[in-house]
C-alpha positions in Angstrom: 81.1 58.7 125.2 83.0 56.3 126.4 83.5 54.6 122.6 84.3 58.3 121.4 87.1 58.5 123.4 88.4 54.6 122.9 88.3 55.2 118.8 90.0 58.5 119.6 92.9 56.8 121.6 93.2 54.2 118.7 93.5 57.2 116.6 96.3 58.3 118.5 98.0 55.5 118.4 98.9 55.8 115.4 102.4 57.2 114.8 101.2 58.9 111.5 98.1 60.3 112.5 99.3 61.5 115.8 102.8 63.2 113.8 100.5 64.4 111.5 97.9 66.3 113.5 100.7 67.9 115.9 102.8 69.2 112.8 99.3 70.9 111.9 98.7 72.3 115.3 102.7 73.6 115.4 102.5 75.0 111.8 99.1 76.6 112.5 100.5 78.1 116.1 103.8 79.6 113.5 101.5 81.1 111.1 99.1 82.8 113.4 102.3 84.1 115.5 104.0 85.1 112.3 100.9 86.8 111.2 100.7 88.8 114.8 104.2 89.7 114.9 104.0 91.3 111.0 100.8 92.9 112.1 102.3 94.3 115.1 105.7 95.2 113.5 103.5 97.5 111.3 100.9 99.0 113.8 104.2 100.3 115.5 105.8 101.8 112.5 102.3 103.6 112.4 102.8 104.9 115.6 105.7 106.1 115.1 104.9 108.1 112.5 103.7 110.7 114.7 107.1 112.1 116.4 108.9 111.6 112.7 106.6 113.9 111.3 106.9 116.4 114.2 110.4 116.3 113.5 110.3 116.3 109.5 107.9 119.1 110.2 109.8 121.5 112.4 113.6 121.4 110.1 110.7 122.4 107.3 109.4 124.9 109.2 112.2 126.7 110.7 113.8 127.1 107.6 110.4 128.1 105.3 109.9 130.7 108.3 112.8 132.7 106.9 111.3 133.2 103.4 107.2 132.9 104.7 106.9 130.7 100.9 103.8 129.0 100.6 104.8 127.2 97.7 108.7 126.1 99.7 106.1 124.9 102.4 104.2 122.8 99.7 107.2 121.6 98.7 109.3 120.0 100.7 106.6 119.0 103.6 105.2 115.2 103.7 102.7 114.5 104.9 102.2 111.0 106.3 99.1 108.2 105.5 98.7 104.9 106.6 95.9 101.8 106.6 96.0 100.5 110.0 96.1 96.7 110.0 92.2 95.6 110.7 92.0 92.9 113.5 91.9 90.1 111.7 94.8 90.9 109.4 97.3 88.8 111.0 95.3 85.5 109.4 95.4 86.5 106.0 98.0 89.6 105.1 96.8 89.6 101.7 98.1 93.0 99.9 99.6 94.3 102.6 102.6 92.3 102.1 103.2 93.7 98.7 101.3 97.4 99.1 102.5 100.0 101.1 100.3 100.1 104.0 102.2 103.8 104.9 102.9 106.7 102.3 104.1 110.6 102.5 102.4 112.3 100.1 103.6 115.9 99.3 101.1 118.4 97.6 102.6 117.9 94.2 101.4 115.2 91.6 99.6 112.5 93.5 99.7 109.8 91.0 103.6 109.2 90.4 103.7 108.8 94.2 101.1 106.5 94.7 101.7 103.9 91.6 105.9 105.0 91.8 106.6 101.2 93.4 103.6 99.5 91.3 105.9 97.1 88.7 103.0 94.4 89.0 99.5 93.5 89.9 99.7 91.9 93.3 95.7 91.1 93.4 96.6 88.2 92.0 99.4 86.6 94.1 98.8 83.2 94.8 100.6 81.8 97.5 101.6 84.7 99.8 103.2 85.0 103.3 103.1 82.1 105.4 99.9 82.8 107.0 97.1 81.0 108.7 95.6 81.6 105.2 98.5 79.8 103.8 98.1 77.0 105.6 94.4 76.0 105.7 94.7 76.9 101.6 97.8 75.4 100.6 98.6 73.0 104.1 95.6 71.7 105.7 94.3 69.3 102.8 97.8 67.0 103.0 96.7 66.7 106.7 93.3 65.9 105.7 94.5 63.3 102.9 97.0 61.5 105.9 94.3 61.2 107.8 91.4 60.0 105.8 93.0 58.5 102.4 93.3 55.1 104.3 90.3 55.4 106.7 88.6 52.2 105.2 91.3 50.6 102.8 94.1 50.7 105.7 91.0 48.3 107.5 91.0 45.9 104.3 94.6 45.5 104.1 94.9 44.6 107.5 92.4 41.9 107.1 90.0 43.4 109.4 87.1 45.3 107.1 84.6 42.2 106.6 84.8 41.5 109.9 84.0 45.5 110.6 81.3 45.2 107.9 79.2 42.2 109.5 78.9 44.3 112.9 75.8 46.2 113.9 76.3 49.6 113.6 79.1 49.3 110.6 77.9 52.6 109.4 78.1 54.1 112.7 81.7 53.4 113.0 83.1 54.4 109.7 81.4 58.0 110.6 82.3 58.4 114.2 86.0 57.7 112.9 85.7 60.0 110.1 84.4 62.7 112.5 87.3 62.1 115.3 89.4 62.9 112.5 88.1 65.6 111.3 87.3 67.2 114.7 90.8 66.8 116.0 92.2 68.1 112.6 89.7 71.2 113.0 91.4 71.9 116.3 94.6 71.5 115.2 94.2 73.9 112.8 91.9 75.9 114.6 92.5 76.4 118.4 95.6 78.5 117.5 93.8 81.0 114.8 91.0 81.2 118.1 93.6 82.3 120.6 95.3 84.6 117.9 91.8 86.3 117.5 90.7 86.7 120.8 94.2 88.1 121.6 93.9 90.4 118.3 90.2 91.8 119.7 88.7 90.0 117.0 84.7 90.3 117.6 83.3 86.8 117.6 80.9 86.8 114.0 83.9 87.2 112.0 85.8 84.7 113.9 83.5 82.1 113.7 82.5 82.5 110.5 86.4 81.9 109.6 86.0 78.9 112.0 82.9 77.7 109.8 84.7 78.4 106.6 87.9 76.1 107.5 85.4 73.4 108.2 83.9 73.8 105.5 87.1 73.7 103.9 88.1 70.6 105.1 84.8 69.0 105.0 85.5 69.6 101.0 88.2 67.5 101.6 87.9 64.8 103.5 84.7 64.0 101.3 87.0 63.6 98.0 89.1 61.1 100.2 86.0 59.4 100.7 85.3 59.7 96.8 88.0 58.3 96.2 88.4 55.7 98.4 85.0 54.1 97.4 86.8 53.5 94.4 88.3 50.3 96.0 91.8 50.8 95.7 94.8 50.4 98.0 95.6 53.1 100.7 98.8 53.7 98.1 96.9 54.3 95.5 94.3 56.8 97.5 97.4 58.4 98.6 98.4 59.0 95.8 95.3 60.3 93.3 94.7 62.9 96.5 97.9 64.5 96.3 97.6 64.7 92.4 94.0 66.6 93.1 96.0 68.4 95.5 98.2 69.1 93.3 95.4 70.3 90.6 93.0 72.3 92.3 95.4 74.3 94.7 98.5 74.9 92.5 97.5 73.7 88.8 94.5 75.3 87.5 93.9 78.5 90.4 97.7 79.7 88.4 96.6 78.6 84.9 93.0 80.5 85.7 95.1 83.3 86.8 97.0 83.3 84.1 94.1 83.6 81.4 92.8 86.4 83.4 95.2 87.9 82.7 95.7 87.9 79.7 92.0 88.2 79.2 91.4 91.1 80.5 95.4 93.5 80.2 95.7 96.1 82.6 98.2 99.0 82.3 101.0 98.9 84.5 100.9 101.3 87.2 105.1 102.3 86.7 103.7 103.0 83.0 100.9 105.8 84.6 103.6 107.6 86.9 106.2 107.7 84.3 103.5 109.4 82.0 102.5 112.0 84.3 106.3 112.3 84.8 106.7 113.0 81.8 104.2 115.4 81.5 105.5 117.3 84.2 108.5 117.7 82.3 107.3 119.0 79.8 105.4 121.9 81.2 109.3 123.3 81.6 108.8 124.0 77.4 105.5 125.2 76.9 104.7 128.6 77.6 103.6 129.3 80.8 100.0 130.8 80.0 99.5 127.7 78.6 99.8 126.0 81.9 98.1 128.5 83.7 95.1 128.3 81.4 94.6 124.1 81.8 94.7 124.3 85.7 92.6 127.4 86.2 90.1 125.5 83.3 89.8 122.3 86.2 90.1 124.6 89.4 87.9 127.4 88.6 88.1 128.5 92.6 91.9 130.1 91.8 91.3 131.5 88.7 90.8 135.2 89.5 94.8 134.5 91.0 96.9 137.6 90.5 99.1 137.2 86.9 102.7 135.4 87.4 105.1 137.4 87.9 108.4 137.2 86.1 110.9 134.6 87.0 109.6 131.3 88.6 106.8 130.9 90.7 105.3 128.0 92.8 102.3 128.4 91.9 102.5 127.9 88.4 105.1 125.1 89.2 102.2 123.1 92.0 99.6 123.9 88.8 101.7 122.0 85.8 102.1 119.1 88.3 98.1 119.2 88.7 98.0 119.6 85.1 100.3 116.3 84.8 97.7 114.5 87.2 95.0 115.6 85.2 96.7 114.2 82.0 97.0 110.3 83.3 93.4 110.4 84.9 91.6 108.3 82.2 94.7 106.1 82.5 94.4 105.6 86.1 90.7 105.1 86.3 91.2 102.0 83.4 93.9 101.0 85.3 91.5 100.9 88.5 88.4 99.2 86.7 91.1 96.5 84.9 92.1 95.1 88.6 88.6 95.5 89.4 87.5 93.5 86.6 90.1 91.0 87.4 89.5 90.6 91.1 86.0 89.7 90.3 87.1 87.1 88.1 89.3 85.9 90.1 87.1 85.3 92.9 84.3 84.4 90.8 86.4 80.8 90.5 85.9 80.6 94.0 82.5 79.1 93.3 84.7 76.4 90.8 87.7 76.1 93.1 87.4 75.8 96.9 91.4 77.1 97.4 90.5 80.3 95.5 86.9 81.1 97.4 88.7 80.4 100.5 91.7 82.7 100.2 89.5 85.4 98.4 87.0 85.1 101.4 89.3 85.6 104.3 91.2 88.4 102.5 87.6 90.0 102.7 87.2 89.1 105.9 90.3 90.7 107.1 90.2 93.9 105.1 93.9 92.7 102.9 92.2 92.5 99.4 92.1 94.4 96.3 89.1 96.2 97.4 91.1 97.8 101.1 93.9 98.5 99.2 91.9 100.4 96.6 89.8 102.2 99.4 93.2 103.4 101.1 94.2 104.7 97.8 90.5 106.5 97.7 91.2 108.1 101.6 94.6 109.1 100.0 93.2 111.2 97.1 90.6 112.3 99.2 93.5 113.8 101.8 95.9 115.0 98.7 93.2 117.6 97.9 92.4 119.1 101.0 95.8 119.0 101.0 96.7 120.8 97.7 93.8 123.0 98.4 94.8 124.3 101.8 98.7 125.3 100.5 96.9 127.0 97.0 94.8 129.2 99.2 98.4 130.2 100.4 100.1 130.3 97.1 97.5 131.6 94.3 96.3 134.5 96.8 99.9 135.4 97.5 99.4 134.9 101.5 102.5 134.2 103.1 103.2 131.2 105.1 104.9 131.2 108.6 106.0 128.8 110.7 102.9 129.2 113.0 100.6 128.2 109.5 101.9 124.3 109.9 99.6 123.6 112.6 96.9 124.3 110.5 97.3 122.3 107.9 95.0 119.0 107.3 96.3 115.8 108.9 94.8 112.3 107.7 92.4 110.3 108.8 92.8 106.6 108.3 89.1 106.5 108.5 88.0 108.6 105.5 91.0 110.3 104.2 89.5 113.3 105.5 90.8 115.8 108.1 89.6 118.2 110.7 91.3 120.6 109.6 90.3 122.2 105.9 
């Protein structure tokens, strides 16, 4: 032990190495309190949601109780969803930096309100928010190549490696100084994402699987240092060829891959899909109304022995062209789907070619911030819009009227399953 701790002091000594491994520890401690404080900024515009909609709610009510409209209710009530952060969300934020983690959904058309924002495809947004993510991806490997591009070419330079060499136990050394380094770079990094866990209720497999995985991560490379510093050249020159690799397989080739993918495999844009069913709404204001009636009672069979419209406007005719307009776009929106699908896998099928990508697509799994959560939120969304649309139509096509009372019954989400206890 007591050689442990005399190469560890040596370590220390050094101005570098010790700079080095506290300006990981303090950028680690920034990104896991940065990743809290965004977690816990949103989990508290969640909670507020709850007296907004009471409020939203009763102006709604108070004024649809004059008229006892089902379709004035359907209208102009939102109805809030969200996607609670999960736990471990504060390491990696993921989509939810570019995704709305909250939406108020109305019983209209679903599909202009969920894709309205959508101008790009986030799943594939390399860098991100300064995260603990971002900085065992994109940070930890400088530390890594401080500490270790010099670990045996510093000792030639300073005259000292054949002297190193001829002692028993030469082998012993070199890897009891390579593992001082990278244990004290592992706790640098690490100790800080460990308290930001435990703090966040973070149940231990997952954490110390991420634990593992930085390791791992590092252990990646620290052993291309040592690649590359059996070449025999100067600490310089080790210096050097690292931060070009760096340079490659974090930043070159994980955007150039990105960049084939997509034009590999094109994906509509989401703006495109709400503007069409936008569009299609509109036009359901110049086609004869029998028209529209026939499409949506063709898809909803359950309102199809409605009473005739009246003349003059009626909701529900108006609530069924905007169905109609959903209907319209939905072989859009399920290529749209399968194309980010389809380029998610790819993009995390590099990770098995590039260690940056694996690792960032892994802990966005891991903390429930990928393509996949978002996609699921958008599935508890749908899945609330028509219990939604279906409890206001039993209202509107049977030509029930709606009090101010009725609001209590209607179906509140779930950010479970999308589902509610209320149908």
């Amino acid at each position: 032990m007591a050689i442990w701790l005399h190469e560890t002091r040596l370590l220390l000594r050094s101005r570098m190495a010790a700079i080095a491994l506290v300006l990981l520890a303090v950028l680690s401690t920034a990104a896991v309190a940065a990743g809290m404080a965004e977690m816990a900024r949103q989990r508290a515009a969640i909670d507020a949601i709850a007296s907004a909609q009471a409020e939203d709610i009763g102006a709604v009510a108070t004024y649809v109780d004059r008229e006892k409209d089902a379709g004035s209710a359907a209208y102009y009530s939102f109805h809030p969803t969200w996607d609670a952060p999960a736990p471990l969300a504060f390491a990696a934020t993921g989509m939810r930096d570019v995704a709305p983690y909250i939406l108020r959904v109305r019983a209209l058309g679903l599909e202009a309100q969920i894709y309205d924002g959508d101008t790009f495809n986030p799943e594939l947004a390399l860098p991100g928010r300064f995260d603990f993510a971002f900085v065992l991806v994109f940070l930890a490997p400088l530390f890594a190549i401080a500490l270790f591009h010099d670990l045996q070419s510093g000792e030639r330079e300073a005259g000292r490696a054949r002297m190193l060499e001829a002692m028993p136990g030469a082998r012993r050394l070199w890897l009891r100084r390579g593992l001082i380094r990278f244990a004290l770079l592992l706790l640098a990094l690490g100790i800080p994402f460990v308290v930001g866990a435990v703090l966040s209720g973070v149940v231990i497999g997952p954490l110390l699987l991420i634990v593992a995985l930085a390791a791992a991560y590092l252990l990646f490379w620290i052993a291309l240092a040592g690649l590359v510093g059996r070449l025999g050249h100067g600490s310089t020159a080790n210096a050097a060829t690292l931060a070009g690799l760096w340079l490659v397989l974090v930043l070159v080739l994980p955007t150039l891959a990105h960049v084939v993918i997509n034009r590999a495999i094109p994906v509509d844009d989401g703006a495109k899909i709400a503007l069409a069913q936008r569009e299609n709404v509109h036009h359901a204001w110049e086609i004869p109304r029998e028209e529209t009636m026939r499409r949506f009672y063709a898809s909803n069979p359950r309102w199809a022995d409605s009473p005739p419209l009246p003349e003059g406007f009626h909701y529900k005719w108006y609530f069924a062209f905007h169905q109609n307009g959903d209907d319209s776009v939905a072989a859009r929106v399920d290529a749209y789907r399968r194309g980010l699908e389809r380029r998610a896998a790819t993009a995390n099928a590099l990770g098995w070619v590039l260690p940056s990508v694996g690792v960032q697509a892994l802990l966005t799994r891991l903390a429930h911030t990928d393509l996949a959560a978002q996609l699921a939120y958008q599935d508890r969304i749908r899945a609330f819009h028509r219990r939604l649309r279906h409890f206001y139509y039993d209202y509107m096509f049977r030509d029930r009227p709606f009090g101010k009372a009725d609001f209590a019954k209607a179906p509140t989400f779930d950010d479970a399953t999308g589902a509610s206890a209320r149908r």
